[in-house]
NUMARVO-851784 format. One record per residue (C-alpha): residue number from 0; residue in one letter; y, x, z. Coordinates in steps of 0.1 Angstrom, whole numbers, padded with zeros to 4 digits. Each point is the difference from the previous one (the first is absolute). Layout:
! NUMARVO-851784
+-----+------+-------+-------+-------+
|  nr | rest | north |  east |    up |
+-----+------+-------+-------+-------+
| NUM |    A |     Y |     X |     Z |
...
+-----+------+-------+-------+-------+
END
This chain:
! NUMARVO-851784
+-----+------+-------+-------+-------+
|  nr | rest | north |  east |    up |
+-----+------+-------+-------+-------+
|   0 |    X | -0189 |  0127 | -0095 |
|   1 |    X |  0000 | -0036 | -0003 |
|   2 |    X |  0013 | -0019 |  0034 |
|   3 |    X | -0009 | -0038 |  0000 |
|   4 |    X |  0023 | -0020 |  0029 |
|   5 |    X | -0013 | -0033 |  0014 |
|   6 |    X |  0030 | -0014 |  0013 |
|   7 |    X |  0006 | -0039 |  0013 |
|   8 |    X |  0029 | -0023 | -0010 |
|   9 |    X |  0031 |  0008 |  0009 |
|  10 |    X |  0006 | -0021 |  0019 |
|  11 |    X |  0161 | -0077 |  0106 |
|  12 |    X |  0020 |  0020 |  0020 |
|  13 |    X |  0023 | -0028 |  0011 |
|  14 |    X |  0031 |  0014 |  0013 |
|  15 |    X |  0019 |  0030 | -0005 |
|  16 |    X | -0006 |  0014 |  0035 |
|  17 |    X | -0041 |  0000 | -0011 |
|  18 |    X |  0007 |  0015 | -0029 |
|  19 |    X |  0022 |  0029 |  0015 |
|  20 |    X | -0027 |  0006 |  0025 |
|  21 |    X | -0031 |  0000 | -0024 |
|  22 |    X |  0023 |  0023 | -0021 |
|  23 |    X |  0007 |  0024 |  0026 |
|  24 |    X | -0037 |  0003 |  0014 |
|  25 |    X | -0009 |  0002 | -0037 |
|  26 |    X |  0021 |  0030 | -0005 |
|  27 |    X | -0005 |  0018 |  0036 |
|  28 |    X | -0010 |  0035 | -0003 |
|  29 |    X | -0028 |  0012 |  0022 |
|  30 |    X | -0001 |  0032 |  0015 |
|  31 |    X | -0021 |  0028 | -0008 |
|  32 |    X | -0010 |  0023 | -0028 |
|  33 |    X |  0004 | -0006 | -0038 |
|  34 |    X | -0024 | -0013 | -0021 |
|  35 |    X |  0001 |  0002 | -0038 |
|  36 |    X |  0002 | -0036 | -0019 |
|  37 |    X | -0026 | -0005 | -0034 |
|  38 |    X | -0003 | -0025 | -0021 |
|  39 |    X | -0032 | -0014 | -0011 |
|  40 |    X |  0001 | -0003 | -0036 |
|  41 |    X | -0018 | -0036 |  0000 |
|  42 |    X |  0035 | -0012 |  0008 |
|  43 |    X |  0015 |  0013 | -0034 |
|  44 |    X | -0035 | -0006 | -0020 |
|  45 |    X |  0015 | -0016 | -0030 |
|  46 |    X |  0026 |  0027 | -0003 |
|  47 |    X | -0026 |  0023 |  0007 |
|  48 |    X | -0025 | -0011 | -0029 |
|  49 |    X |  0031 |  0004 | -0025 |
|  50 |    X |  0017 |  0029 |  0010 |
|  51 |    X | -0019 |  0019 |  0025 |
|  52 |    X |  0022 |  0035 |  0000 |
|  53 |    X |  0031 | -0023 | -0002 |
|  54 |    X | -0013 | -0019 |  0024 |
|  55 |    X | -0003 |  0030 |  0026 |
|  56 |    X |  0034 |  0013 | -0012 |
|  57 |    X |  0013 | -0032 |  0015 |
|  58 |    X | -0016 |  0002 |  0032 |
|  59 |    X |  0010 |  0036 |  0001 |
|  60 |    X |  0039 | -0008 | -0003 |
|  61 |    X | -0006 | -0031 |  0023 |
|  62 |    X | -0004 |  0031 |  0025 |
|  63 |    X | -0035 | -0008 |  0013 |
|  64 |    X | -0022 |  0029 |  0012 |
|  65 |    X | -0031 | -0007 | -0018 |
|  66 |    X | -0022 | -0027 | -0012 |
|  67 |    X | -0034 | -0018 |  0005 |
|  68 |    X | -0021 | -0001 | -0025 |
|  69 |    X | -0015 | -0029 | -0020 |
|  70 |    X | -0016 |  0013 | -0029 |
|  71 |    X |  0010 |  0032 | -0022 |
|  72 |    X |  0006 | -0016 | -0036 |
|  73 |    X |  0011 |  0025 | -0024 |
|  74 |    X | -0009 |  0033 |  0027 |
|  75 |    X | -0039 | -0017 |  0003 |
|  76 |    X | -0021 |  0033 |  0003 |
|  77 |    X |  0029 |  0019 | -0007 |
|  78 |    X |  0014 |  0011 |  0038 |
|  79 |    X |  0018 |  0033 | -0008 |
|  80 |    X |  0020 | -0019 | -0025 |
|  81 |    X |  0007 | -0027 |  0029 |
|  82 |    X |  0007 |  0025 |  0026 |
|  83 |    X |  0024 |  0017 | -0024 |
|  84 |    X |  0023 | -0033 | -0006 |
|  85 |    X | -0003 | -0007 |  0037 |
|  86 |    X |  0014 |  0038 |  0009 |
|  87 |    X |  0026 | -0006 | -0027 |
|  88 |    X |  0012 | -0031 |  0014 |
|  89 |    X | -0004 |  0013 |  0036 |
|  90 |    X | -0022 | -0027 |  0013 |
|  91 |    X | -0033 |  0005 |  0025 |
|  92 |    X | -0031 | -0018 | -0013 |
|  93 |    X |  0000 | -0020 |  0039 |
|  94 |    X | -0039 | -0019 | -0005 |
|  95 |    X | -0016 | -0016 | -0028 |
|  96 |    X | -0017 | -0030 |  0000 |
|  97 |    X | -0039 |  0001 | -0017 |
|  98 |    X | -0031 | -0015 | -0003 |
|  99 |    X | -0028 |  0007 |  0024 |
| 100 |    X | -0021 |  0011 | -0028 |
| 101 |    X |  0021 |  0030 | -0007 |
| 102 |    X | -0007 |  0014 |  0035 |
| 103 |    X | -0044 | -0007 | -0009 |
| 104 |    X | -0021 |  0028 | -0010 |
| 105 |    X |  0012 |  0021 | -0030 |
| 106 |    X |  0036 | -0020 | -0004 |
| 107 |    X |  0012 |  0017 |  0032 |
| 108 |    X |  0001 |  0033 | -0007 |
| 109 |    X |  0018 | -0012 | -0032 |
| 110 |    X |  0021 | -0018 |  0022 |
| 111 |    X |  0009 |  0025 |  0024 |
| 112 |    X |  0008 |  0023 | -0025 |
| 113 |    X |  0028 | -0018 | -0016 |
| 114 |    X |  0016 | -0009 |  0026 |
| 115 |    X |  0001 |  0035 |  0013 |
| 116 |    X |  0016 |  0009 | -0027 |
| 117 |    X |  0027 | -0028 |  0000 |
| 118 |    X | -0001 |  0011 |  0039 |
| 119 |    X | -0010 | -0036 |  0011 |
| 120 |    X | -0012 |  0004 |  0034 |
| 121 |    X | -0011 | -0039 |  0011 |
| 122 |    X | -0021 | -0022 | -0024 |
| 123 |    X |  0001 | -0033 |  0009 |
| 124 |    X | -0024 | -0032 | -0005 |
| 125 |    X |  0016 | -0029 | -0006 |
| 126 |    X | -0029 | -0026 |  0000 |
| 127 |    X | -0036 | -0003 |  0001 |
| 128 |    X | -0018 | -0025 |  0004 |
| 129 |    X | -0028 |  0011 |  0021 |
| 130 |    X |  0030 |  0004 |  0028 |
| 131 |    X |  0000 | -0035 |  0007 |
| 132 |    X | -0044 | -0005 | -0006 |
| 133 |    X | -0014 |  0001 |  0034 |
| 134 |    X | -0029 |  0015 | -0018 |
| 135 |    X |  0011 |  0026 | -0011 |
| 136 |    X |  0036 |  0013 |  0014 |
| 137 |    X | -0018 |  0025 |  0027 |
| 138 |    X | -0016 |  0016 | -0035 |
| 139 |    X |  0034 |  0001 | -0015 |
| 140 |    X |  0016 |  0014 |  0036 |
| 141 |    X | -0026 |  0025 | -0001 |
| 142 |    X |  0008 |  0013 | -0035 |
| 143 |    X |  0037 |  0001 |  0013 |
| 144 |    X | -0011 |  0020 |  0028 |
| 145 |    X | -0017 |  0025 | -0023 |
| 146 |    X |  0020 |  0003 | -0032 |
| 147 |    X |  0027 |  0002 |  0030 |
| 148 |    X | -0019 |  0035 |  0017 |
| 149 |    X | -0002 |  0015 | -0041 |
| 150 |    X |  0035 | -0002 | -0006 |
| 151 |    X |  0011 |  0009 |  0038 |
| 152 |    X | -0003 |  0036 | -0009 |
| 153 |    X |  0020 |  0000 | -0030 |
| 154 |    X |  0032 | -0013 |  0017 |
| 155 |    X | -0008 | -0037 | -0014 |
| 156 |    X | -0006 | -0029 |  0014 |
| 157 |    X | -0015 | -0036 | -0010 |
| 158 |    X |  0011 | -0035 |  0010 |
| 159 |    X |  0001 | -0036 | -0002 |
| 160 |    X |  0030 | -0024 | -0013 |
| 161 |    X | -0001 | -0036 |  0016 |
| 162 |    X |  0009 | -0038 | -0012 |
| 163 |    X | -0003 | -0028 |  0019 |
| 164 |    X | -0033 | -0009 | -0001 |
| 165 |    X | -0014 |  0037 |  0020 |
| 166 |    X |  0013 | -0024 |  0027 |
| 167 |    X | -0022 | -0024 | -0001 |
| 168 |    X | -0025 | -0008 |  0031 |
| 169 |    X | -0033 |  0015 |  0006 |
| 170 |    X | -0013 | -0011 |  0029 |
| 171 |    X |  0022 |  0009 |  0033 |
| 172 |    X |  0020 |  0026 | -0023 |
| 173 |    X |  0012 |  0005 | -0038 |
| 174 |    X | -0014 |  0019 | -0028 |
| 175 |    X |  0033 |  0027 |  0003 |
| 176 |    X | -0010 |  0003 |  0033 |
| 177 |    X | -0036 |  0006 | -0002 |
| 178 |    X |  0010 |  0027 | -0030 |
| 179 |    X |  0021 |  0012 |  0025 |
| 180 |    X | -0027 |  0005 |  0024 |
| 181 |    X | -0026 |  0013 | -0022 |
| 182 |    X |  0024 |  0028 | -0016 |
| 183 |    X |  0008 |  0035 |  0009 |
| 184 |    X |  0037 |  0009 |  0012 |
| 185 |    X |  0003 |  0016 | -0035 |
| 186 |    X | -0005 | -0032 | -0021 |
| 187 |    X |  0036 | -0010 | -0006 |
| 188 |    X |  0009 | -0039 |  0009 |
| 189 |    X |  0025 | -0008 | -0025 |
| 190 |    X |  0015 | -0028 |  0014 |
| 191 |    X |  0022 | -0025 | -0025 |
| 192 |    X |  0019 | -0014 |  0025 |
| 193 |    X |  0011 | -0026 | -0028 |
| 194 |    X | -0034 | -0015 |  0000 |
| 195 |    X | -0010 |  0006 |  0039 |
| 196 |    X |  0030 | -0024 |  0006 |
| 197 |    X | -0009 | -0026 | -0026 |
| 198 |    X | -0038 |  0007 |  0026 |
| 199 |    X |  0021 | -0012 |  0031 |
| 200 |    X | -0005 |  0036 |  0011 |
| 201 |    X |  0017 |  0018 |  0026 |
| 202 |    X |  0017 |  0028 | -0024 |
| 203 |    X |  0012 |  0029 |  0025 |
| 204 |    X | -0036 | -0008 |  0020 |
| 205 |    X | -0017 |  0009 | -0030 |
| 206 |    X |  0010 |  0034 |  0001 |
| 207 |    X |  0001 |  0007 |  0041 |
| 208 |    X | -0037 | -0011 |  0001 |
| 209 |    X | -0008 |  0023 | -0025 |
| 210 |    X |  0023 |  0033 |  0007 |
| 211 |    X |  0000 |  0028 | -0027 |
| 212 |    X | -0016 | -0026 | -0023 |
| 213 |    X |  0032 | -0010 | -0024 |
| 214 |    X |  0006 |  0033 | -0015 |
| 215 |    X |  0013 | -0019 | -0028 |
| 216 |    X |  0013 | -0043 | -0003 |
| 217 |    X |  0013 | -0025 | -0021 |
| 218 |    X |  0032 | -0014 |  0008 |
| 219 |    X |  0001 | -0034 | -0021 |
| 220 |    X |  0027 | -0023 |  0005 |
| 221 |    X | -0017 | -0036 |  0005 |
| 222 |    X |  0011 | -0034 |  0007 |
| 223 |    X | -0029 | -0014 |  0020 |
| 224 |    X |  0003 | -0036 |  0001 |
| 225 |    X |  0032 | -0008 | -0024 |
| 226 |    X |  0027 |  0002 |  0029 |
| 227 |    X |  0032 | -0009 | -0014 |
| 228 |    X |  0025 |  0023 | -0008 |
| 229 |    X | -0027 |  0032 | -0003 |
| 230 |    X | -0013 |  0020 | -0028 |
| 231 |    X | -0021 |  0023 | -0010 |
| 232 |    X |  0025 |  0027 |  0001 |
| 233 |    X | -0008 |  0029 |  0028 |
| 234 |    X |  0024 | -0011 |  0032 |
| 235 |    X |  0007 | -0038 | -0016 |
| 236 |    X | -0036 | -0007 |  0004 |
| 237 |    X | -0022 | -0015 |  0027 |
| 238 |    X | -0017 |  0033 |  0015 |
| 239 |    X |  0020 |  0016 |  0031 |
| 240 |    X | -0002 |  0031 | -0014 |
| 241 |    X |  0017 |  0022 |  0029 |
| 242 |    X | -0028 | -0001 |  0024 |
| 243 |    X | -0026 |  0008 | -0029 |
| 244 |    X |  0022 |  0028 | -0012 |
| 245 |    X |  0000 |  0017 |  0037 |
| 246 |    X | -0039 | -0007 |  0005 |
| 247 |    X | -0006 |  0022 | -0028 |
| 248 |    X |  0021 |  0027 |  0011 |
| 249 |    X | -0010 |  0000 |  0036 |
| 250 |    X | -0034 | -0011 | -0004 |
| 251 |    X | -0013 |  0002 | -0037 |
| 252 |    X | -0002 |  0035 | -0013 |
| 253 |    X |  0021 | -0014 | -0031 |
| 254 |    X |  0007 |  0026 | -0022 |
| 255 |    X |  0011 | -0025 | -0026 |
| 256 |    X |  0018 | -0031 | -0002 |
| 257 |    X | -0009 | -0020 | -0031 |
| 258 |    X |  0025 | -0032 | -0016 |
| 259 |    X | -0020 | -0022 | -0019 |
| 260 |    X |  0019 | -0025 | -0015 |
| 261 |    X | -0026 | -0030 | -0017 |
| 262 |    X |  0023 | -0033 |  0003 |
| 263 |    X |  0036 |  0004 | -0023 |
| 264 |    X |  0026 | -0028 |  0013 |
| 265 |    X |  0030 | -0008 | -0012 |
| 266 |    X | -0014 |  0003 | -0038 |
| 267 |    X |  0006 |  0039 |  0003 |
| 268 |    X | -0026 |  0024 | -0015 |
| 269 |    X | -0024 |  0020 |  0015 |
| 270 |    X |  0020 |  0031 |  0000 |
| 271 |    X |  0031 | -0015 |  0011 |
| 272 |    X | -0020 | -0016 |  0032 |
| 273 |    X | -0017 |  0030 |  0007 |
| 274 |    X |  0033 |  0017 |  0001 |
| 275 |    X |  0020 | -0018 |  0019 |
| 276 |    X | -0025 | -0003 |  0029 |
| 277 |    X | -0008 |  0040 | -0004 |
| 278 |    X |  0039 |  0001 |  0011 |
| 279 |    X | -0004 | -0025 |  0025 |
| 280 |    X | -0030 |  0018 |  0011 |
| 281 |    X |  0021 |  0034 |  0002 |
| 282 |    X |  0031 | -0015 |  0018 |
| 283 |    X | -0026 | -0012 |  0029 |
| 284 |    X | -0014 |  0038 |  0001 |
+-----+------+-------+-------+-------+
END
């Protein structure tokens, strides 16, 4: 099974006493129940393209739960052999991240059975442009709504993954708000709140007004408008993550929390950044 991704670009605290504070609300732990942490393997895509089993041993000793998919590389149309690594290495296949052609007409059932095997549950959109086409995005929420009722049944669930630019008006409201409106309970909002902050978006507000709807998030650590003295590590970035971290556990439905690391600072490598805001991530758990 081939899985084609249309992804976009990747897109001064000024006094010790700001910096303590932004640490500390950085790092506060909200209360409530515990949610696994995955990793969406966009972050690590290089690595991933070169090594992928080493690649997922890596994550695997990192101590992350499970990962997001982003293409299949050397297991393509070979899940058992995928689900037997990912059982070895005692990781949870959390969402993946595919094309909406592989939930049309014949590739679905294709679809669905792969990732059954691999026991993926949540399989995730993450762009189309017909979202954004006032001509055609109540077409698109429709086909959400009923690929949505097919896979309902089999404990599976579909969704959509944002960027900035689902923010954008229409009319009195946006286009992530009018998918929103035109889709069941069961199609899964998967907000990044990286990209809903670079939107000017109200991140925690995103999943109140929409409750049960995040079953599963991004987490990406984002500088939004190149404040000194941040970076794009999770807890030294822009996003005031405690707030978002206790809408989803109050309000969301999350059943996974999911780093995506897509800016490197400091010179360090994709792996290294993903790892050290994975343990910044867990210390704020």
């Amino acid at each position: 099974m081939s899985i084609q991704l249309s992804r976009r670009q990747f897109v001064k605290n000024t006094a010790f006493s700001a910096a303590a504070l932004a640490s500390s609300q950085a790092f506060a732990a909200p209360a409530g129940r515990k949610i696994p942490v995955s990793v969406q393997l966009y972050s690590v895509r290089d690595d991933c393209a070169k090594d992928f089993d080493g690649t997922l041993a890596a994550l695997a000793k990192m101590g992350v739960d499970g990962v997001e998919f982003a293409g299949y590389h050397k297991y393509d149309g070979k899940p058992k052999e995928l689900r037997a690594k990912l059982d070895e290495l005692g990781l949870k296949a959390a969402a993946t991240h595919i094309g909406t052609g592989s939930l049309r007409g014949d590739a679905l059932q294709k679809t669905i059975d792969f990732h059954q095997e691999i026991g993926c549950k949540f399989l995730i959109v993450p762009g189309d442009g017909d979202f954004t086409n006032p001509d055609k995005n109540q077409a698109l929420a429709d086909f959400f709504n009923e690929t949505a009722g097919k896979l309902k049944p089999l404990g599976m669930a579909c969704g959509y993954h944002n960027h900035s630019h689902e923010f954008a008006k229409s009319g009195d409201s946006n286009f992530w708000e009018i998918f929103a409106k035109h889709t069941h309970k069961e199609v899964i909002l998967q907000i990044d709140f990286g990209w809903a902050a670079v939107a000017g978006q109200d991140c925690p507000a995103l999943v109140k007004n929409h409750p049960g709807r995040t079953r599963v998030v991004h987490l990406k650590p984002t500088v939004v408008n190149n404040e000194a003295g941040k970076k794009a590590i999770y807890g030294e970035d822009s996003v005031n993550w405690p707030p978002i971290l206790t809408a989803c556990r109050d309000f969301g439905g999350t059943q996974w929390f999911t780093l995506e690391q897509e800016a490197y600072p400091d010179g360090k490598s994709p792996m290294e950044s993903t790892a050290l805001s994975f343990a910044a991530l867990k210390r704020a758990l």
